[in-house]
C-alpha positions as CSV (number, residue, x, y, z in Angstrom):
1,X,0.0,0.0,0.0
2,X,1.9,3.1,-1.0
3,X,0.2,5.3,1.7
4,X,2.2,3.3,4.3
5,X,5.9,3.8,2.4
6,X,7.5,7.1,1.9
7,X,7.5,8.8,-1.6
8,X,9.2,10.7,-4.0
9,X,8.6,12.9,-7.3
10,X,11.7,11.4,-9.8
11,X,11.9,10.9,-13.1
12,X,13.0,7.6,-14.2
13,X,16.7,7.3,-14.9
14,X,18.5,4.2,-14.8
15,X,21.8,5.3,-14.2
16,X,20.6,7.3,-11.4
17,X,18.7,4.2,-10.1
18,X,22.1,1.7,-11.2
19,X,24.4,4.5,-9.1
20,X,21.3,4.4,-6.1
21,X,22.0,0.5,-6.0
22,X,26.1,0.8,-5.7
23,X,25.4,3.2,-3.1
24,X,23.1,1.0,-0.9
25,X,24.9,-2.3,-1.6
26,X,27.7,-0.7,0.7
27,X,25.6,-0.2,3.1
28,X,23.1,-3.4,2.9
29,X,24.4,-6.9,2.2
30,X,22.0,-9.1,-0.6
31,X,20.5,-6.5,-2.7
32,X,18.3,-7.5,-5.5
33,X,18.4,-4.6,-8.4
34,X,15.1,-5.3,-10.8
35,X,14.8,-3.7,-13.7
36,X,10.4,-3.9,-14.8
37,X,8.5,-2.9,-17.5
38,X,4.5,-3.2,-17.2
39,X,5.0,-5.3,-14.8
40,X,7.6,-7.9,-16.4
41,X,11.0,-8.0,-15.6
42,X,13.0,-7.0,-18.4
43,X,16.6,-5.8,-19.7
44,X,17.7,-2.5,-18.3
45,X,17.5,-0.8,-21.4
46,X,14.4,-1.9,-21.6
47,X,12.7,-1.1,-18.5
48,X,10.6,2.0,-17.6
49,X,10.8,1.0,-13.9
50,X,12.7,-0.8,-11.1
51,X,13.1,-1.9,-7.5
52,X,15.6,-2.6,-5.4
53,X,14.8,-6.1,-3.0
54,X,16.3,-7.3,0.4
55,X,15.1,-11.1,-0.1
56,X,11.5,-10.8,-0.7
57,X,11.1,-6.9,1.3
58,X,11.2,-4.3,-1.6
59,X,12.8,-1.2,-0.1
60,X,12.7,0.5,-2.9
61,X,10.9,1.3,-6.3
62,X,11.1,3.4,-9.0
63,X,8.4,4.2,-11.5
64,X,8.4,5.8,-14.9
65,X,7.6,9.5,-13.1
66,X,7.5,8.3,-8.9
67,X,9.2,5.7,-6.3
68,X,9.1,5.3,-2.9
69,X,11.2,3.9,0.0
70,X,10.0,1.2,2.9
71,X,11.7,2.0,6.2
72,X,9.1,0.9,8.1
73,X,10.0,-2.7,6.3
74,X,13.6,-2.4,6.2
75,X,14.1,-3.8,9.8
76,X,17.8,-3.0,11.3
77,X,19.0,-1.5,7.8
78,X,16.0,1.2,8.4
79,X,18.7,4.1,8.9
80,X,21.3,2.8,6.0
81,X,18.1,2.8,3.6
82,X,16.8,6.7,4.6
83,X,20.6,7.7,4.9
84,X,21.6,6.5,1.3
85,X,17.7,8.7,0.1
86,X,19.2,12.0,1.7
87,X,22.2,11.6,-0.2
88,X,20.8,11.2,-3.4
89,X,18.3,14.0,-2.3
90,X,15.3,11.7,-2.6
91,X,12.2,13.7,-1.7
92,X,14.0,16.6,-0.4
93,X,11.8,18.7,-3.0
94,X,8.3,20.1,-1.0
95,X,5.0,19.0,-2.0
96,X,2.6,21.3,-3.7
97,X,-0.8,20.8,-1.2
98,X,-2.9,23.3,-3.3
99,X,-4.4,20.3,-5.8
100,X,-5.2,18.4,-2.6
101,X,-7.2,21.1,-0.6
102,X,-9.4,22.5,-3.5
103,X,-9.7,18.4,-4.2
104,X,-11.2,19.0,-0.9
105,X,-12.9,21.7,-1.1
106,X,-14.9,20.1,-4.2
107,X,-15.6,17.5,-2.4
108,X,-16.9,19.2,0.2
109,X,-19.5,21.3,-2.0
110,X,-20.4,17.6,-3.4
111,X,-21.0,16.4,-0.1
112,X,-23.3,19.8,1.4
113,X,-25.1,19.5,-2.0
114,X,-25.7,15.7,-1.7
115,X,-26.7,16.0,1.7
116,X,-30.7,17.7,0.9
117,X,-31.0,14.9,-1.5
118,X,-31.0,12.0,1.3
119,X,-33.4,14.3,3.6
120,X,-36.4,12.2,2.1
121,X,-35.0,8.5,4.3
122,X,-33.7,9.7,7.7
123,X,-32.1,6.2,7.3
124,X,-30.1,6.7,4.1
125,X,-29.6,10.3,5.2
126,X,-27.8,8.8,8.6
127,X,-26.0,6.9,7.4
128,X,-24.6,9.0,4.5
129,X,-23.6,11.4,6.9
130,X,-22.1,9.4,8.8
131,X,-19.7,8.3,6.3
132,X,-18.9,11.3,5.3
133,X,-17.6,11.9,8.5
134,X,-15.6,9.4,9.3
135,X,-13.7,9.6,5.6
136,X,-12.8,13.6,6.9
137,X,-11.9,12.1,9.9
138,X,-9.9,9.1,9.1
139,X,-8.4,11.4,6.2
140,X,-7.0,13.8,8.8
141,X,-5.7,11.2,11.0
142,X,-3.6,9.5,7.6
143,X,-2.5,13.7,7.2
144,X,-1.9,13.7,11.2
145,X,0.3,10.1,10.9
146,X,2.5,11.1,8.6
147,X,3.8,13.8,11.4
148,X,3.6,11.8,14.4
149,X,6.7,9.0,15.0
150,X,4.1,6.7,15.5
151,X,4.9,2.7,14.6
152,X,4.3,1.1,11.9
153,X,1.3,-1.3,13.0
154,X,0.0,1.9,14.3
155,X,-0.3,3.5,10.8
156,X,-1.7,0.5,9.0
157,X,-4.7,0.3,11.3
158,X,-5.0,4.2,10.3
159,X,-4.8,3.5,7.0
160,X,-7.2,0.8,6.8
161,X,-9.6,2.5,8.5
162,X,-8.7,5.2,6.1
163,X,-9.9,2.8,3.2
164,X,-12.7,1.9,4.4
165,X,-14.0,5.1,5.0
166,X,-13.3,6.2,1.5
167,X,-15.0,3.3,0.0
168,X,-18.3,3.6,2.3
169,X,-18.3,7.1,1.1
170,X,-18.9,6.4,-2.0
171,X,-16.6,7.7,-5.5
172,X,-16.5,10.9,-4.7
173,X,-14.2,10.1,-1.7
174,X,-11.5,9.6,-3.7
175,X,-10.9,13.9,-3.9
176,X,-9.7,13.2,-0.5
177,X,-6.6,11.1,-2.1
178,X,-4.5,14.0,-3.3
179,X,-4.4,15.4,0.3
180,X,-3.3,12.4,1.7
181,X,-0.3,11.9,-1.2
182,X,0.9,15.3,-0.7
183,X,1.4,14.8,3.5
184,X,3.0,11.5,2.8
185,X,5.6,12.8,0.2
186,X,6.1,15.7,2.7
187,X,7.8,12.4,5.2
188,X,11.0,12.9,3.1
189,X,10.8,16.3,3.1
190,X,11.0,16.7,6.9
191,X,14.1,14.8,7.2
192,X,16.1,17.8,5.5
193,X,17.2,20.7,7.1
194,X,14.7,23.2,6.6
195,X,16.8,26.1,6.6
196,X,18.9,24.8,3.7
197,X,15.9,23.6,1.5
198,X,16.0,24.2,-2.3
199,X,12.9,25.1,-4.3
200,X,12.9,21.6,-5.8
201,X,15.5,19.1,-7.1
202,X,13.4,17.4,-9.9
Protein backbone atom coordinates (compact mmCIF):
# COMPACT_ATOMS: atom_id res chain seq x y z
CA UNK A 1 0.00 0.00 0.00
CA UNK A 2 1.86 3.14 -0.99
CA UNK A 3 0.22 5.29 1.74
CA UNK A 4 2.18 3.34 4.26
CA UNK A 5 5.88 3.76 2.43
CA UNK A 6 7.47 7.10 1.89
CA UNK A 7 7.54 8.84 -1.57
CA UNK A 8 9.16 10.73 -4.03
CA UNK A 9 8.63 12.94 -7.32
CA UNK A 10 11.70 11.38 -9.79
CA UNK A 11 11.87 10.92 -13.13
CA UNK A 12 12.96 7.60 -14.16
CA UNK A 13 16.72 7.25 -14.94
CA UNK A 14 18.51 4.16 -14.83
CA UNK A 15 21.83 5.26 -14.16
CA UNK A 16 20.57 7.33 -11.39
CA UNK A 17 18.69 4.17 -10.13
CA UNK A 18 22.12 1.66 -11.19
CA UNK A 19 24.45 4.48 -9.11
CA UNK A 20 21.34 4.37 -6.15
CA UNK A 21 22.00 0.46 -6.03
CA UNK A 22 26.14 0.83 -5.70
CA UNK A 23 25.36 3.19 -3.05
CA UNK A 24 23.09 1.00 -0.90
CA UNK A 25 24.88 -2.25 -1.58
CA UNK A 26 27.67 -0.75 0.65
CA UNK A 27 25.62 -0.21 3.10
CA UNK A 28 23.06 -3.36 2.88
CA UNK A 29 24.42 -6.94 2.20
CA UNK A 30 21.97 -9.08 -0.65
CA UNK A 31 20.52 -6.48 -2.71
CA UNK A 32 18.33 -7.49 -5.48
CA UNK A 33 18.38 -4.64 -8.42
CA UNK A 34 15.08 -5.31 -10.78
CA UNK A 35 14.82 -3.75 -13.73
CA UNK A 36 10.45 -3.86 -14.82
CA UNK A 37 8.47 -2.91 -17.47
CA UNK A 38 4.53 -3.18 -17.23
CA UNK A 39 5.01 -5.34 -14.82
CA UNK A 40 7.56 -7.94 -16.44
CA UNK A 41 10.98 -8.01 -15.58
CA UNK A 42 12.99 -7.01 -18.36
CA UNK A 43 16.64 -5.80 -19.67
CA UNK A 44 17.74 -2.48 -18.30
CA UNK A 45 17.54 -0.77 -21.36
CA UNK A 46 14.41 -1.88 -21.65
CA UNK A 47 12.74 -1.15 -18.52
CA UNK A 48 10.62 1.99 -17.63
CA UNK A 49 10.79 1.01 -13.91
CA UNK A 50 12.67 -0.77 -11.12
CA UNK A 51 13.07 -1.87 -7.50
CA UNK A 52 15.62 -2.57 -5.44
CA UNK A 53 14.79 -6.08 -2.97
CA UNK A 54 16.31 -7.33 0.43
CA UNK A 55 15.11 -11.05 -0.05
CA UNK A 56 11.49 -10.79 -0.70
CA UNK A 57 11.07 -6.88 1.25
CA UNK A 58 11.23 -4.35 -1.64
CA UNK A 59 12.80 -1.20 -0.10
CA UNK A 60 12.68 0.51 -2.88
CA UNK A 61 10.91 1.35 -6.29
CA UNK A 62 11.12 3.43 -9.05
CA UNK A 63 8.43 4.24 -11.49
CA UNK A 64 8.42 5.81 -14.92
CA UNK A 65 7.55 9.47 -13.09
CA UNK A 66 7.51 8.34 -8.91
CA UNK A 67 9.19 5.72 -6.31
CA UNK A 68 9.08 5.35 -2.94
CA UNK A 69 11.23 3.93 0.03
CA UNK A 70 9.99 1.22 2.90
CA UNK A 71 11.73 2.01 6.24
CA UNK A 72 9.12 0.86 8.12
CA UNK A 73 10.04 -2.73 6.28
CA UNK A 74 13.58 -2.44 6.19
CA UNK A 75 14.12 -3.77 9.77
CA UNK A 76 17.76 -3.00 11.31
CA UNK A 77 18.99 -1.51 7.76
CA UNK A 78 16.00 1.20 8.39
CA UNK A 79 18.72 4.10 8.88
CA UNK A 80 21.30 2.80 5.98
CA UNK A 81 18.12 2.82 3.55
CA UNK A 82 16.81 6.69 4.63
CA UNK A 83 20.59 7.66 4.94
CA UNK A 84 21.57 6.46 1.31
CA UNK A 85 17.73 8.70 0.07
CA UNK A 86 19.18 11.97 1.69
CA UNK A 87 22.18 11.57 -0.20
CA UNK A 88 20.83 11.15 -3.39
CA UNK A 89 18.33 14.04 -2.32
CA UNK A 90 15.28 11.70 -2.61
CA UNK A 91 12.19 13.66 -1.75
CA UNK A 92 14.03 16.64 -0.41
CA UNK A 93 11.77 18.69 -3.04
CA UNK A 94 8.27 20.06 -1.00
CA UNK A 95 4.98 19.01 -2.04
CA UNK A 96 2.63 21.32 -3.65
CA UNK A 97 -0.79 20.78 -1.15
CA UNK A 98 -2.93 23.31 -3.35
CA UNK A 99 -4.38 20.33 -5.85
CA UNK A 100 -5.24 18.36 -2.59
CA UNK A 101 -7.18 21.07 -0.61
CA UNK A 102 -9.44 22.52 -3.51
CA UNK A 103 -9.65 18.42 -4.24
CA UNK A 104 -11.16 18.99 -0.85
CA UNK A 105 -12.92 21.75 -1.14
CA UNK A 106 -14.85 20.14 -4.16
CA UNK A 107 -15.64 17.49 -2.44
CA UNK A 108 -16.91 19.19 0.16
CA UNK A 109 -19.47 21.30 -2.03
CA UNK A 110 -20.40 17.60 -3.39
CA UNK A 111 -21.03 16.45 -0.12
CA UNK A 112 -23.35 19.82 1.44
CA UNK A 113 -25.11 19.46 -1.98
CA UNK A 114 -25.66 15.68 -1.67
CA UNK A 115 -26.74 16.03 1.73
CA UNK A 116 -30.69 17.70 0.93
CA UNK A 117 -30.95 14.94 -1.53
CA UNK A 118 -31.04 12.01 1.26
CA UNK A 119 -33.36 14.28 3.60
CA UNK A 120 -36.35 12.19 2.08
CA UNK A 121 -35.05 8.48 4.28
CA UNK A 122 -33.70 9.70 7.68
CA UNK A 123 -32.14 6.23 7.28
CA UNK A 124 -30.15 6.74 4.09
CA UNK A 125 -29.63 10.28 5.22
CA UNK A 126 -27.80 8.81 8.64
CA UNK A 127 -26.02 6.87 7.36
CA UNK A 128 -24.58 9.03 4.49
CA UNK A 129 -23.64 11.40 6.89
CA UNK A 130 -22.05 9.36 8.84
CA UNK A 131 -19.67 8.27 6.32
CA UNK A 132 -18.89 11.26 5.25
CA UNK A 133 -17.61 11.89 8.52
CA UNK A 134 -15.56 9.37 9.31
CA UNK A 135 -13.66 9.56 5.57
CA UNK A 136 -12.83 13.58 6.92
CA UNK A 137 -11.94 12.07 9.94
CA UNK A 138 -9.95 9.15 9.09
CA UNK A 139 -8.45 11.38 6.19
CA UNK A 140 -7.04 13.84 8.81
CA UNK A 141 -5.73 11.23 10.96
CA UNK A 142 -3.61 9.54 7.64
CA UNK A 143 -2.53 13.70 7.23
CA UNK A 144 -1.89 13.66 11.16
CA UNK A 145 0.26 10.14 10.89
CA UNK A 146 2.50 11.13 8.59
CA UNK A 147 3.76 13.82 11.35
CA UNK A 148 3.64 11.81 14.41
CA UNK A 149 6.66 9.04 14.96
CA UNK A 150 4.07 6.72 15.50
CA UNK A 151 4.87 2.67 14.57
CA UNK A 152 4.31 1.11 11.92
CA UNK A 153 1.27 -1.30 12.97
CA UNK A 154 0.04 1.95 14.25
CA UNK A 155 -0.31 3.52 10.75
CA UNK A 156 -1.72 0.46 9.04
CA UNK A 157 -4.70 0.28 11.30
CA UNK A 158 -4.99 4.21 10.32
CA UNK A 159 -4.84 3.46 6.98
CA UNK A 160 -7.18 0.79 6.76
CA UNK A 161 -9.65 2.47 8.54
CA UNK A 162 -8.70 5.24 6.12
CA UNK A 163 -9.89 2.82 3.22
CA UNK A 164 -12.69 1.89 4.36
CA UNK A 165 -13.97 5.08 5.01
CA UNK A 166 -13.34 6.21 1.52
CA UNK A 167 -14.95 3.31 0.01
CA UNK A 168 -18.30 3.64 2.31
CA UNK A 169 -18.29 7.13 1.13
CA UNK A 170 -18.94 6.45 -1.98
CA UNK A 171 -16.63 7.75 -5.47
CA UNK A 172 -16.51 10.94 -4.68
CA UNK A 173 -14.16 10.11 -1.69
CA UNK A 174 -11.55 9.64 -3.65
CA UNK A 175 -10.87 13.94 -3.92
CA UNK A 176 -9.66 13.20 -0.53
CA UNK A 177 -6.64 11.07 -2.12
CA UNK A 178 -4.47 14.04 -3.33
CA UNK A 179 -4.41 15.40 0.34
CA UNK A 180 -3.33 12.40 1.73
CA UNK A 181 -0.33 11.87 -1.22
CA UNK A 182 0.91 15.30 -0.65
CA UNK A 183 1.36 14.81 3.47
CA UNK A 184 2.96 11.49 2.79
CA UNK A 185 5.57 12.82 0.22
CA UNK A 186 6.10 15.65 2.68
CA UNK A 187 7.82 12.42 5.20
CA UNK A 188 11.05 12.89 3.06
CA UNK A 189 10.77 16.29 3.05
CA UNK A 190 11.02 16.70 6.94
CA UNK A 191 14.11 14.79 7.19
CA UNK A 192 16.07 17.79 5.46
CA UNK A 193 17.16 20.74 7.14
CA UNK A 194 14.72 23.18 6.59
CA UNK A 195 16.76 26.09 6.55
CA UNK A 196 18.92 24.80 3.70
CA UNK A 197 15.94 23.59 1.47
CA UNK A 198 16.01 24.23 -2.26
CA UNK A 199 12.91 25.09 -4.30
CA UNK A 200 12.90 21.59 -5.79
CA UNK A 201 15.51 19.11 -7.07
CA UNK A 202 13.37 17.36 -9.86
Amino acid sequence: MWFLKLLFKKKFDAEFVTGFFQVLSERIAGLELVWKKGGSVVAQESASSAVIKKGKKVLFSQGPRSGWIDPFIAGDDRQALIDVTQQFQLGREKPNYMLGIVCVVIYLVIVFGTLGMSERDATISMIYNISVIAALATTGLMVFSYRANWSHNIRSVCATLWVLAIIVAALSSVLLLPLVWAANRQQLNRLYPQDSQNSNTE
